[in-house]
C-alpha positions, 0 to 999 in steps of 0.5 A, spaced: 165 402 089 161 398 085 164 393 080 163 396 073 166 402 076 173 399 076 173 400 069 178 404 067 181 406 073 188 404 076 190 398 081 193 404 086 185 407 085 182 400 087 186 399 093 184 406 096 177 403 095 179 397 098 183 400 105 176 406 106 171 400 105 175 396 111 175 404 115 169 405 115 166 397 116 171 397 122 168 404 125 161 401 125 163 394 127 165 397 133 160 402 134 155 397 134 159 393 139 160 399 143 152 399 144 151 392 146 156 392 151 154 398 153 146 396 154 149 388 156 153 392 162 147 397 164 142 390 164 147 388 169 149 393 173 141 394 173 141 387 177 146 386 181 147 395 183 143 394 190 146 399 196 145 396 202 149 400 206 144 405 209 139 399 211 146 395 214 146 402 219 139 402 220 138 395 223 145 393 226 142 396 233 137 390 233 142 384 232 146 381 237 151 375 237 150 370 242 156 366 246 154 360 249 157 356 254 156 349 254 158 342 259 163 337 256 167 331 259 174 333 258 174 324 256 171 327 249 175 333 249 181 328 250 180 324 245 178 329 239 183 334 241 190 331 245 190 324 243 190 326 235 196 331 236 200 327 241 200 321 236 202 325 230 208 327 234 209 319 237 204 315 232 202 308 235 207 308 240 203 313 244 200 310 250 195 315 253 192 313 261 186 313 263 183 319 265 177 321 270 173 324 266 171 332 270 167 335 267 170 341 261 167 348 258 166 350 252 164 356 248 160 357 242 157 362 238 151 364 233 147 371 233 140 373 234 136 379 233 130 383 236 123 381 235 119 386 240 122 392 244 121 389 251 127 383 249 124 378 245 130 375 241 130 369 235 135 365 233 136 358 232 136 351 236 142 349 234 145 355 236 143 354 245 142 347 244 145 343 251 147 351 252 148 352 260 148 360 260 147 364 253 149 371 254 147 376 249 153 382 246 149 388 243 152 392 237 155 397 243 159 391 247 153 391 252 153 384 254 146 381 257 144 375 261 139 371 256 133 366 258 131 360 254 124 361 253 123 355 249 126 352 244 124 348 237 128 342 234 124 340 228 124 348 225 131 350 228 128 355 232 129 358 238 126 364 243 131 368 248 129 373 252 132 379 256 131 384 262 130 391 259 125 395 255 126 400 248 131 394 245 130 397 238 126 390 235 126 390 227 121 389 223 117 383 220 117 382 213 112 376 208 117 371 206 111 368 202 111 373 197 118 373 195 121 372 189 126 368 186 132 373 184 129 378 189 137 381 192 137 380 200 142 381 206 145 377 212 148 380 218 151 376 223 159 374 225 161 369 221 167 365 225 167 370 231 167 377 226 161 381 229 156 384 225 159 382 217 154 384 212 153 379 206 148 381 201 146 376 194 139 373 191 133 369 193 135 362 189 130 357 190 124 357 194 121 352 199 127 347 199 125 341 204 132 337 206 128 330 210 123 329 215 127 331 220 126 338 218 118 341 218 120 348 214 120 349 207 127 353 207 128 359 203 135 358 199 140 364 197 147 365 195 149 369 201 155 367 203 154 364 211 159 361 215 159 358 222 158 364 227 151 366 221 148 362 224 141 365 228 142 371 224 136 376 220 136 375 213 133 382 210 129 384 204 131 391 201 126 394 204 129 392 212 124 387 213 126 380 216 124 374 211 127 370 214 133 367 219 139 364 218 139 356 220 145 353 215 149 351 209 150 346 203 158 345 204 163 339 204 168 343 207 164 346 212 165 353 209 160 358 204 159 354 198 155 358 195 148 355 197 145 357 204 138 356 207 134 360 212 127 359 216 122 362 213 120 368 218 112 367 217 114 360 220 119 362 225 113 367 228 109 361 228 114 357 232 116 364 237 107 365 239 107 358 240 114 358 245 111 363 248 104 363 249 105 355 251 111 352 252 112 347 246 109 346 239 104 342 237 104 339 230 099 337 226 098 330 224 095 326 218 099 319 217 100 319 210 107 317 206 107 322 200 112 322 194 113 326 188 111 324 181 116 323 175 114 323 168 114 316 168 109 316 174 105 322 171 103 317 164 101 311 168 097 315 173 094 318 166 096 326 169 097 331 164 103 333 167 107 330 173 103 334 179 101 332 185 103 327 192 103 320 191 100 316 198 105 311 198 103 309 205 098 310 209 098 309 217 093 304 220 088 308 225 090 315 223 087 321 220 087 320 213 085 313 214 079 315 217 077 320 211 078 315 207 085 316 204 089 309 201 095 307 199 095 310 191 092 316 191 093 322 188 093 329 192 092 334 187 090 340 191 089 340 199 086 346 202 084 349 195 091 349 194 094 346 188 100 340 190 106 340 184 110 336 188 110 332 195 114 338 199 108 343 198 104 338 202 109 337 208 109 344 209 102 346 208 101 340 213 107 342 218 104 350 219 098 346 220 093 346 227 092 339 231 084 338 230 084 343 224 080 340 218 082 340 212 080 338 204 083 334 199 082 333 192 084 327 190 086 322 183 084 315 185 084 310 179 083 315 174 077 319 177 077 325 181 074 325 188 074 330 195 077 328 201 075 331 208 077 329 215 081 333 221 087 332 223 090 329 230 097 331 234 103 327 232 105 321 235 111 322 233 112 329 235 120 332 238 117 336 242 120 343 244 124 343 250 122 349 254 126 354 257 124 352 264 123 344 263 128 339 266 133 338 260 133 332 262 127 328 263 129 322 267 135 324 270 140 319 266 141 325 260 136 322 256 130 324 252 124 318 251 118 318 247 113 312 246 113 308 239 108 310 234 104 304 231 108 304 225 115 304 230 112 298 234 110 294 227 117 295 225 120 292 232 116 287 233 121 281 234 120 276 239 113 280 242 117 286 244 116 292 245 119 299 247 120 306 247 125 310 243 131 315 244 131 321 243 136 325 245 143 323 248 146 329 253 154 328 251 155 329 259 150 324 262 151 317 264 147 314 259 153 317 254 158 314 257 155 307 258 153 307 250 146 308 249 145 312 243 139 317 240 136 312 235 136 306 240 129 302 243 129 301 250 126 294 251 128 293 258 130 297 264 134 294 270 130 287 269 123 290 267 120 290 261 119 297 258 113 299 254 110 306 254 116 312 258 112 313 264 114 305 265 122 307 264 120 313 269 117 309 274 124 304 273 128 309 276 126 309 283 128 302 284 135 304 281 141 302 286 144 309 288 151 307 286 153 301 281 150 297 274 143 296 272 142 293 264 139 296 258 136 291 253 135 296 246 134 295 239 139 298 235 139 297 227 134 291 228 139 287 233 138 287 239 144 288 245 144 290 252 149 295 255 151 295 263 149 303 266 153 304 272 150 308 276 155 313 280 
Protein backbone atom coordinates (compact mmCIF):
# COMPACT_ATOMS: atom_id res chain seq x y z
CA UNK A 1 0.00 0.00 0.00
CA UNK A 2 1.56 2.94 -0.96
CA UNK A 3 2.07 5.70 1.64
CA UNK A 4 -0.55 8.37 0.57
CA UNK A 5 -3.09 5.62 0.66
CA UNK A 6 -2.91 5.32 4.52
CA UNK A 7 -4.92 8.51 4.37
CA UNK A 8 -7.91 8.12 5.94
CA UNK A 9 -7.55 4.66 6.93
CA UNK A 10 -7.28 3.11 10.44
CA UNK A 11 -4.38 1.71 12.73
CA UNK A 12 -5.89 -1.69 12.63
CA UNK A 13 -6.24 -1.01 8.69
CA UNK A 14 -2.43 -0.50 8.29
CA UNK A 15 -1.51 -3.16 10.55
CA UNK A 16 -3.37 -5.93 8.28
CA UNK A 17 -1.17 -4.37 5.55
CA UNK A 18 1.87 -4.61 7.27
CA UNK A 19 1.37 -8.50 8.58
CA UNK A 20 0.06 -9.70 4.24
CA UNK A 21 3.53 -7.63 3.24
CA UNK A 22 5.65 -9.63 5.78
CA UNK A 23 3.54 -13.29 4.38
CA UNK A 24 3.98 -12.53 1.17
CA UNK A 25 7.82 -11.66 1.28
CA UNK A 26 8.32 -14.56 3.34
CA UNK A 27 6.87 -17.08 1.01
CA UNK A 28 8.91 -15.64 -1.79
CA UNK A 29 12.25 -15.20 0.15
CA UNK A 30 11.72 -19.10 0.68
CA UNK A 31 10.71 -19.81 -2.85
CA UNK A 32 13.71 -18.36 -3.95
CA UNK A 33 16.00 -20.26 -1.24
CA UNK A 34 14.14 -23.44 -2.29
CA UNK A 35 15.35 -23.01 -6.02
CA UNK A 36 19.12 -22.14 -4.97
CA UNK A 37 19.41 -25.13 -2.68
CA UNK A 38 17.91 -27.12 -5.07
CA UNK A 39 19.86 -26.32 -8.19
CA UNK A 40 23.26 -25.83 -5.66
CA UNK A 41 22.45 -29.89 -4.39
CA UNK A 42 21.45 -30.91 -8.37
CA UNK A 43 25.31 -29.39 -9.26
CA UNK A 44 26.76 -31.62 -6.22
CA UNK A 45 24.99 -34.39 -6.75
CA UNK A 46 26.16 -34.00 -10.60
CA UNK A 47 29.76 -34.03 -9.31
CA UNK A 48 30.15 -36.14 -6.70
CA UNK A 49 26.99 -39.26 -7.79
CA UNK A 50 29.48 -41.76 -9.64
CA UNK A 51 28.27 -45.55 -9.16
CA UNK A 52 31.06 -47.67 -9.30
CA UNK A 53 29.36 -50.57 -8.31
CA UNK A 54 28.75 -52.51 -11.61
CA UNK A 55 32.87 -51.81 -12.60
CA UNK A 56 33.66 -53.02 -8.75
CA UNK A 57 31.97 -56.48 -9.96
CA UNK A 58 33.19 -56.61 -13.37
CA UNK A 59 37.11 -56.30 -12.47
CA UNK A 60 37.59 -57.65 -8.82
CA UNK A 61 38.39 -61.25 -10.80
CA UNK A 62 41.72 -59.70 -12.33
CA UNK A 63 42.96 -58.20 -8.63
CA UNK A 64 44.82 -60.16 -6.52
CA UNK A 65 46.25 -59.64 -2.82
CA UNK A 66 49.91 -60.75 -2.79
CA UNK A 67 51.32 -62.24 0.63
CA UNK A 68 54.94 -62.46 0.99
CA UNK A 69 57.17 -64.05 3.29
CA UNK A 70 60.52 -62.39 3.89
CA UNK A 71 63.81 -63.59 6.32
CA UNK A 72 64.44 -61.60 9.59
CA UNK A 73 66.95 -61.97 12.17
CA UNK A 74 65.06 -62.36 15.32
CA UNK A 75 68.24 -60.14 16.85
CA UNK A 76 65.79 -57.29 15.19
CA UNK A 77 62.78 -58.73 15.64
CA UNK A 78 64.11 -58.84 19.61
CA UNK A 79 64.95 -55.28 20.01
CA UNK A 80 61.87 -53.59 18.20
CA UNK A 81 59.08 -56.06 19.59
CA UNK A 82 60.06 -57.77 23.14
CA UNK A 83 62.72 -55.66 24.59
CA UNK A 84 60.28 -52.54 24.53
CA UNK A 85 57.50 -54.54 25.91
CA UNK A 86 59.42 -56.19 28.50
CA UNK A 87 61.01 -52.86 29.72
CA UNK A 88 57.41 -51.03 29.92
CA UNK A 89 56.55 -53.73 32.71
CA UNK A 90 60.46 -53.65 34.41
CA UNK A 91 62.01 -50.15 33.12
CA UNK A 92 65.59 -49.99 33.19
CA UNK A 93 66.14 -52.51 35.59
CA UNK A 94 65.53 -54.77 32.71
CA UNK A 95 68.81 -56.84 31.83
CA UNK A 96 67.96 -58.88 28.53
CA UNK A 97 70.86 -61.59 27.49
CA UNK A 98 72.50 -62.00 24.36
CA UNK A 99 70.98 -63.88 21.97
CA UNK A 100 71.97 -65.84 18.84
CA UNK A 101 70.85 -64.29 16.26
CA UNK A 102 68.77 -67.45 13.91
CA UNK A 103 67.07 -66.31 11.42
CA UNK A 104 62.96 -65.35 11.86
CA UNK A 105 59.91 -65.10 9.14
CA UNK A 106 57.96 -62.45 8.64
CA UNK A 107 54.82 -61.82 6.55
CA UNK A 108 53.63 -58.82 4.75
CA UNK A 109 51.20 -58.12 2.06
CA UNK A 110 50.06 -55.91 -0.89
CA UNK A 111 47.65 -56.53 -4.04
CA UNK A 112 48.43 -57.04 -7.54
CA UNK A 113 46.42 -57.31 -10.45
CA UNK A 114 46.57 -58.94 -13.97
CA UNK A 115 48.06 -57.21 -17.10
CA UNK A 116 47.86 -60.30 -19.90
CA UNK A 117 45.70 -63.61 -19.68
CA UNK A 118 48.73 -65.78 -19.46
CA UNK A 119 49.62 -64.72 -15.65
CA UNK A 120 51.61 -61.29 -16.31
CA UNK A 121 50.79 -59.22 -12.86
CA UNK A 122 52.08 -55.66 -11.58
CA UNK A 123 52.48 -54.41 -8.22
CA UNK A 124 54.81 -52.55 -6.60
CA UNK A 125 58.53 -52.88 -5.62
CA UNK A 126 58.13 -51.99 -2.09
CA UNK A 127 55.65 -54.80 -1.86
CA UNK A 128 58.45 -57.90 -2.80
CA UNK A 129 61.12 -56.28 -1.93
CA UNK A 130 63.67 -58.72 0.16
CA UNK A 131 60.68 -61.26 -0.59
CA UNK A 132 61.76 -65.00 -0.28
CA UNK A 133 58.47 -66.46 -1.68
CA UNK A 134 55.44 -64.36 -3.14
CA UNK A 135 52.03 -66.12 -3.55
CA UNK A 136 49.34 -64.76 -5.00
CA UNK A 137 45.28 -65.11 -3.45
CA UNK A 138 42.53 -64.74 -6.27
CA UNK A 139 39.00 -63.19 -5.51
CA UNK A 140 37.95 -67.16 -5.24
CA UNK A 141 40.57 -68.04 -2.65
CA UNK A 142 42.64 -69.66 -5.43
CA UNK A 143 46.26 -69.45 -3.87
CA UNK A 144 49.11 -69.31 -6.59
CA UNK A 145 52.96 -69.70 -6.36
CA UNK A 146 54.34 -66.32 -8.04
CA UNK A 147 58.13 -65.61 -9.78
CA UNK A 148 59.80 -62.33 -9.74
CA UNK A 149 60.17 -61.37 -13.27
CA UNK A 150 62.07 -58.20 -12.20
CA UNK A 151 61.76 -55.53 -10.17
CA UNK A 152 62.25 -51.56 -10.34
CA UNK A 153 63.25 -49.64 -7.35
CA UNK A 154 63.14 -46.01 -8.76
CA UNK A 155 59.63 -46.11 -10.33
CA UNK A 156 58.23 -48.45 -7.48
CA UNK A 157 57.24 -51.05 -9.90
CA UNK A 158 57.34 -54.79 -9.97
CA UNK A 159 56.44 -57.99 -12.84
CA UNK A 160 55.04 -61.04 -11.11
CA UNK A 161 54.23 -64.13 -13.20
CA UNK A 162 51.84 -67.17 -12.60
CA UNK A 163 51.65 -70.60 -14.09
CA UNK A 164 48.40 -70.79 -15.91
CA UNK A 165 46.38 -69.10 -18.88
CA UNK A 166 42.65 -67.32 -19.44
CA UNK A 167 43.49 -65.09 -16.00
CA UNK A 168 40.99 -62.43 -16.66
CA UNK A 169 43.73 -59.25 -17.45
CA UNK A 170 42.30 -55.95 -17.27
CA UNK A 171 42.26 -53.40 -19.47
CA UNK A 172 44.93 -50.63 -20.25
CA UNK A 173 43.79 -47.02 -19.84
CA UNK A 174 45.84 -43.52 -20.97
CA UNK A 175 46.79 -41.85 -17.90
CA UNK A 176 48.35 -38.80 -19.80
CA UNK A 177 44.92 -37.76 -20.83
CA UNK A 178 43.28 -37.35 -17.33
CA UNK A 179 41.89 -34.68 -15.99
CA UNK A 180 41.92 -33.01 -12.58
CA UNK A 181 38.46 -33.78 -10.92
CA UNK A 182 37.95 -36.92 -13.05
CA UNK A 183 36.31 -39.50 -10.25
CA UNK A 184 38.54 -42.74 -9.87
CA UNK A 185 38.40 -46.10 -7.89
CA UNK A 186 40.95 -48.16 -5.95
CA UNK A 187 40.73 -52.00 -5.02
CA UNK A 188 43.04 -53.53 -3.10
CA UNK A 189 43.23 -54.81 0.89
CA UNK A 190 43.87 -52.37 2.87
CA UNK A 191 45.33 -53.54 6.21
CA UNK A 192 44.64 -57.19 5.31
CA UNK A 193 40.72 -56.28 4.20
CA UNK A 194 40.65 -58.02 0.71
CA UNK A 195 39.34 -56.69 -2.17
CA UNK A 196 37.88 -52.96 -0.52
CA UNK A 197 36.79 -50.30 -2.92
CA UNK A 198 37.69 -46.93 -2.65
CA UNK A 199 36.45 -44.42 -5.03
CA UNK A 200 37.34 -40.22 -4.83
CA UNK A 201 38.80 -37.48 -7.59
CA UNK A 202 42.15 -37.19 -9.77
CA UNK A 203 43.93 -34.16 -7.36
CA UNK A 204 46.98 -32.99 -9.05
CA UNK A 205 48.97 -34.39 -11.72
CA UNK A 206 52.49 -35.26 -12.14
CA UNK A 207 53.49 -34.56 -8.39
CA UNK A 208 57.45 -35.63 -8.26
CA UNK A 209 58.75 -36.28 -4.49
CA UNK A 210 62.76 -36.35 -4.86
CA UNK A 211 65.38 -37.84 -6.89
CA UNK A 212 64.83 -40.97 -5.90
CA UNK A 213 61.99 -41.42 -7.65
CA UNK A 214 61.89 -41.37 -11.51
CA UNK A 215 57.50 -40.91 -12.05
CA UNK A 216 55.54 -38.33 -12.05
CA UNK A 217 52.74 -39.66 -9.75
CA UNK A 218 49.15 -39.02 -10.18
CA UNK A 219 47.48 -37.79 -6.77
CA UNK A 220 43.89 -38.61 -5.59
CA UNK A 221 42.00 -38.62 -2.34
CA UNK A 222 41.38 -42.06 -2.54
CA UNK A 223 41.56 -43.42 0.56
CA UNK A 224 44.89 -46.05 0.65
CA UNK A 225 46.18 -47.44 3.62
CA UNK A 226 48.72 -50.20 3.95
CA UNK A 227 47.63 -53.38 2.21
CA UNK A 228 46.59 -50.74 -0.91
CA UNK A 229 49.75 -50.90 -1.97
CA UNK A 230 50.29 -52.38 -5.86
CA UNK A 231 46.59 -52.41 -6.35
CA UNK A 232 44.86 -50.95 -9.89
CA UNK A 233 43.72 -47.54 -9.87
CA UNK A 234 40.42 -47.49 -12.41
CA UNK A 235 38.78 -44.60 -14.75
CA UNK A 236 35.06 -44.85 -14.76
CA UNK A 237 35.32 -46.65 -18.00
CA UNK A 238 37.27 -49.72 -15.98
CA UNK A 239 40.50 -48.80 -17.39
CA UNK A 240 43.71 -48.70 -15.34
CA UNK A 241 45.31 -45.27 -15.25
CA UNK A 242 47.61 -46.20 -12.75
CA UNK A 243 48.78 -48.23 -9.82
CA UNK A 244 48.68 -47.57 -6.30
CA UNK A 245 52.37 -47.08 -4.70
CA UNK A 246 51.81 -44.48 -1.50
CA UNK A 247 50.43 -42.11 0.89
CA UNK A 248 51.35 -38.59 2.56
CA UNK A 249 50.67 -39.29 6.32
CA UNK A 250 52.19 -38.41 9.47
CA UNK A 251 50.58 -41.24 11.02
CA UNK A 252 50.82 -44.04 8.70
CA UNK A 253 47.01 -44.19 8.05
CA UNK A 254 44.74 -42.12 4.97
CA UNK A 255 45.05 -38.54 5.20
CA UNK A 256 43.71 -37.49 2.50
CA UNK A 257 46.35 -37.49 -0.14
CA UNK A 258 47.43 -40.67 -2.15
CA UNK A 259 49.66 -41.07 -5.17
CA UNK A 260 50.02 -43.64 -7.75
CA UNK A 261 52.13 -44.68 -10.78
CA UNK A 262 51.01 -43.42 -13.73
CA UNK A 263 50.02 -46.80 -15.98
CA UNK A 264 51.62 -45.32 -19.25
CA UNK A 265 54.94 -45.46 -17.39
CA UNK A 266 54.34 -48.59 -15.44
CA UNK A 267 53.76 -50.36 -18.84
CA UNK A 268 57.23 -48.87 -19.96
CA UNK A 269 58.79 -50.35 -16.89
CA UNK A 270 56.57 -54.02 -17.25
CA UNK A 271 57.98 -54.29 -21.35
CA UNK A 272 61.42 -53.47 -19.99
CA UNK A 273 61.37 -56.12 -17.25
CA UNK A 274 60.31 -58.61 -19.46
CA UNK A 275 61.92 -58.28 -22.38
CA UNK A 276 65.21 -57.51 -20.89
CA UNK A 277 65.74 -57.97 -17.21
CA UNK A 278 66.42 -54.26 -15.96
CA UNK A 279 65.75 -51.03 -16.90
CA UNK A 280 67.81 -48.79 -18.85
CA UNK A 281 67.56 -44.78 -17.77
CA UNK A 282 68.58 -42.19 -20.02
CA UNK A 283 71.09 -39.71 -18.75
CA UNK A 284 71.67 -36.14 -19.66
CA UNK A 285 73.82 -34.46 -16.38
CA UNK A 286 71.90 -31.41 -15.80
CA UNK A 287 70.87 -29.99 -11.99
CA UNK A 288 67.53 -28.13 -12.89
CA UNK A 289 65.28 -26.07 -10.52
CA UNK A 290 61.84 -24.14 -10.83
CA UNK A 291 61.91 -20.35 -11.52
CA UNK A 292 59.87 -18.05 -8.67
CA UNK A 293 58.69 -14.92 -9.77
CA UNK A 294 61.70 -13.18 -8.47
CA UNK A 295 63.90 -15.51 -10.53
CA UNK A 296 61.51 -14.73 -13.79
CA UNK A 297 62.02 -10.90 -13.72
CA UNK A 298 65.95 -11.26 -13.40
CA UNK A 299 66.05 -13.53 -15.89
CA UNK A 300 63.72 -10.83 -18.08
CA UNK A 301 60.76 -13.90 -18.46
CA UNK A 302 57.16 -12.89 -19.29
CA UNK A 303 56.10 -15.21 -16.50
CA UNK A 304 57.86 -17.65 -14.30
CA UNK A 305 58.37 -20.71 -16.86
CA UNK A 306 61.06 -23.16 -17.80
CA UNK A 307 64.07 -25.12 -15.93
CA UNK A 308 67.01 -23.28 -14.42
CA UNK A 309 70.48 -25.53 -15.13
CA UNK A 310 72.08 -24.82 -11.67
CA UNK A 311 74.93 -27.53 -12.50
CA UNK A 312 75.89 -29.07 -15.42
CA UNK A 313 77.98 -32.33 -15.12
CA UNK A 314 81.61 -32.44 -16.47
CA UNK A 315 81.75 -34.78 -19.60
CA UNK A 316 78.24 -35.59 -19.77
CA UNK A 317 75.65 -35.34 -22.57
CA UNK A 318 74.63 -31.96 -21.93
CA UNK A 319 77.98 -30.71 -21.67
CA UNK A 320 78.82 -32.04 -25.09
CA UNK A 321 75.58 -30.28 -26.78
CA UNK A 322 76.70 -27.11 -25.34
CA UNK A 323 74.49 -26.92 -22.50
CA UNK A 324 75.97 -24.45 -19.23
CA UNK A 325 75.15 -23.64 -15.75
CA UNK A 326 72.51 -20.40 -16.28
CA UNK A 327 70.66 -21.50 -18.96
CA UNK A 328 67.08 -21.63 -19.30
CA UNK A 329 65.10 -24.71 -20.55
CA UNK A 330 61.88 -23.49 -22.26
CA UNK A 331 60.89 -26.41 -24.32
CA UNK A 332 62.48 -30.07 -24.68
CA UNK A 333 61.27 -31.92 -27.56
CA UNK A 334 58.89 -29.20 -28.71
CA UNK A 335 57.35 -29.66 -25.32
CA UNK A 336 57.07 -26.70 -23.27
CA UNK A 337 58.87 -26.81 -19.85
CA UNK A 338 56.57 -24.83 -16.92
CA UNK A 339 58.54 -26.16 -14.38
CA UNK A 340 61.61 -28.43 -13.66
CA UNK A 341 59.58 -31.82 -12.92
CA UNK A 342 58.34 -31.70 -16.54
CA UNK A 343 61.65 -32.10 -17.60
CA UNK A 344 62.54 -34.90 -15.26
CA UNK A 345 59.95 -37.07 -16.41
CA UNK A 346 60.12 -36.04 -19.72
CA UNK A 347 63.95 -37.29 -19.47
CA UNK A 348 62.85 -40.31 -17.01
CA UNK A 349 60.70 -41.80 -20.02
CA UNK A 350 63.13 -41.17 -22.05
CA UNK A 351 65.93 -44.01 -24.09
CA UNK A 352 69.69 -44.25 -23.49
CA UNK A 353 71.05 -42.77 -27.20
CA UNK A 354 67.62 -41.01 -27.88
CA UNK A 355 68.40 -37.70 -29.46
CA UNK A 356 66.87 -34.62 -28.23
CA UNK A 357 66.15 -30.89 -28.84
CA UNK A 358 65.94 -28.01 -26.41
CA UNK A 359 65.44 -24.49 -26.79
CA UNK A 360 66.64 -22.66 -24.46
CA UNK A 361 67.25 -18.85 -22.88
CA UNK A 362 70.82 -17.70 -22.37
CA UNK A 363 71.58 -14.35 -21.44
CA UNK A 364 68.45 -12.91 -22.69
CA UNK A 365 68.26 -14.54 -26.06
CA UNK A 366 66.76 -17.75 -27.20
CA UNK A 367 68.68 -20.50 -28.88
CA UNK A 368 68.38 -24.52 -29.99
CA UNK A 369 70.26 -27.15 -28.25
CA UNK A 370 70.83 -30.66 -29.92
CA UNK A 371 72.61 -33.45 -28.35
CA UNK A 372 72.03 -37.26 -27.58
CA UNK A 373 71.61 -38.77 -24.48
CA UNK A 374 73.73 -41.48 -22.67
CA UNK A 375 73.01 -44.14 -19.93
CA UNK A 376 72.86 -43.08 -16.21
CA UNK A 377 76.17 -43.55 -14.33
CA UNK A 378 74.19 -43.47 -11.44
CA UNK A 379 71.45 -46.11 -12.30
CA UNK A 380 69.63 -48.27 -9.32
CA UNK A 381 69.38 -50.82 -11.70
CA UNK A 382 66.47 -53.22 -11.66
CA UNK A 383 66.99 -56.43 -9.74
CA UNK A 384 65.90 -59.20 -11.97
CA UNK A 385 63.88 -62.16 -10.80
CA UNK A 386 66.77 -64.62 -11.59
CA UNK A 387 69.72 -62.67 -10.37
CA UNK A 388 71.43 -63.10 -7.24
CA UNK A 389 70.04 -60.71 -4.66
CA UNK A 390 73.11 -60.44 -3.36
CA UNK A 391 75.62 -59.54 -5.72
CA UNK A 392 78.98 -59.97 -3.55
CA UNK A 393 77.81 -62.50 -1.44
CA UNK A 394 78.05 -60.44 1.91
CA UNK A 395 74.21 -58.72 1.67
CA UNK A 396 75.24 -55.84 -0.27
CA UNK A 397 74.64 -53.99 -3.57
CA UNK A 398 77.47 -51.82 -4.96
CA UNK A 399 77.97 -49.55 -7.87
CA UNK A 400 80.82 -47.36 -9.22
CA UNK A 401 80.85 -43.43 -8.07
CA UNK A 402 80.07 -40.83 -10.88
CA UNK A 403 82.55 -38.15 -11.56
CA UNK A 404 80.34 -35.68 -9.37
CA UNK A 405 80.41 -38.44 -6.41
CA UNK A 406 84.26 -39.05 -6.77
CA UNK A 407 84.85 -34.96 -6.53
CA UNK A 408 82.77 -34.70 -3.61
CA UNK A 409 84.80 -37.65 -1.73
CA UNK A 410 88.10 -36.67 -2.72
CA UNK A 411 89.89 -36.33 0.46
CA UNK A 412 93.34 -37.72 0.87
CA UNK A 413 93.35 -39.07 -2.98
CA UNK A 414 90.70 -41.51 -2.16
CA UNK A 415 88.54 -42.96 -3.90
CA UNK A 416 85.68 -45.54 -3.54
CA UNK A 417 82.51 -47.33 -4.56
CA UNK A 418 79.15 -46.68 -3.09
CA UNK A 419 76.38 -48.87 -1.05
CA UNK A 420 73.54 -49.31 -2.30
CA UNK A 421 71.46 -51.70 -0.56
CA UNK A 422 72.13 -53.36 2.83
CA UNK A 423 70.24 -57.14 3.31
CA UNK A 424 68.90 -56.74 6.87
CA UNK A 425 69.95 -60.25 7.32
CA UNK A 426 73.41 -60.15 5.82
CA UNK A 427 76.69 -60.06 7.61
CA UNK A 428 77.56 -56.46 6.44
CA UNK A 429 74.20 -55.41 8.42
CA UNK A 430 75.47 -56.97 11.38
CA UNK A 431 78.75 -55.69 11.37
CA UNK A 432 77.50 -51.90 10.75
CA UNK A 433 77.70 -50.90 6.99
CA UNK A 434 75.00 -48.78 6.11
CA UNK A 435 73.27 -47.89 2.43
CA UNK A 436 74.66 -44.57 1.57
CA UNK A 437 78.58 -45.66 2.87
CA UNK A 438 81.66 -45.38 0.26
CA UNK A 439 84.01 -48.07 0.40
CA UNK A 440 87.40 -47.08 0.23
CA UNK A 441 89.21 -50.37 1.63
CA UNK A 442 88.68 -53.85 1.48
CA UNK A 443 90.66 -56.25 3.72
CA UNK A 444 93.83 -54.32 3.24
CA UNK A 445 92.98 -53.17 -0.56
CA UNK A 446 92.50 -50.21 -1.89
CA UNK A 447 89.13 -50.30 -3.60
CA UNK A 448 88.06 -48.22 -6.63
CA UNK A 449 85.60 -49.65 -9.16
CA UNK A 450 83.00 -52.90 -7.61
CA UNK A 451 84.74 -55.28 -9.95
CA UNK A 452 88.05 -54.42 -7.27
CA UNK A 453 85.64 -55.36 -4.25
CA UNK A 454 84.62 -58.21 -6.16
CA UNK A 455 87.88 -59.46 -6.61
CA UNK A 456 88.69 -58.84 -2.78
CA UNK A 457 86.54 -61.76 -1.70
CA UNK A 458 88.23 -64.40 -2.94
CA UNK A 459 91.22 -63.68 -0.43
CA UNK A 460 88.65 -63.35 2.28
CA UNK A 461 89.62 -65.93 5.27
CA UNK A 462 86.34 -68.23 5.73
CA UNK A 463 85.98 -67.79 9.42
CA UNK A 464 86.96 -64.42 11.07
CA UNK A 465 87.42 -60.45 10.80
CA UNK A 466 88.37 -58.40 7.77
CA UNK A 467 88.27 -54.38 8.02
CA UNK A 468 86.33 -51.99 5.90
CA UNK A 469 87.33 -48.25 5.63
CA UNK A 470 84.16 -46.03 4.36
CA UNK A 471 83.38 -42.79 4.09
CA UNK A 472 80.03 -42.02 5.88
CA UNK A 473 78.67 -38.33 5.92
CA UNK A 474 82.16 -37.06 5.08
CA UNK A 475 83.95 -38.77 8.05
CA UNK A 476 86.02 -41.49 7.37
CA UNK A 477 85.76 -45.03 9.65
CA UNK A 478 86.58 -48.45 9.75
CA UNK A 479 84.33 -51.39 10.58
CA UNK A 480 85.45 -55.01 11.63
CA UNK A 481 83.46 -57.59 9.24
CA UNK A 482 83.55 -60.82 10.95
CA UNK A 483 83.11 -63.33 8.32
CA UNK A 484 81.09 -66.53 9.97
Amino acid sequence: MPINMFKGQTTADMQRWLQRSALAFAISTAMFASINVTTINSAQAAVTTADFSGLVQQVTPAVARVNVTKTISEAELAKAQTAEVLRQFFGDRLRIPDRVATPAIEHAYGTAFFITSNGYMLTNHHVIAGADKITVTLNDRTELDATLVGSDERSDVAVLKVEGSQFPALPIGDSSGLKVGEPVLAIGSPFGFDYSASAGIVSAKSRSFSRETSVPFIQTDVALNPGNSGGPLFNQRGEVIGINSRIFSGTGGYMGLSFSIPIDAAMDIYEQLKNDGEVARAYLGIYPQDIDRNLAEAYNLERPQGALLTRVSPDSPAQKSGLKPGDIILQYNDVQIMEASDLLNLLNRARPSDSFRARIQRNGKQMVINGKLAYAPNDVRAQSGNEQNDDVQLGLRLRDLTADEQAEIAVDNKTGILVTTVDPTGLAARSGILAGDVITNFHQKPIETVADFSGAISSLPKKGVVTIEVIRQGIPAIIGLRIE
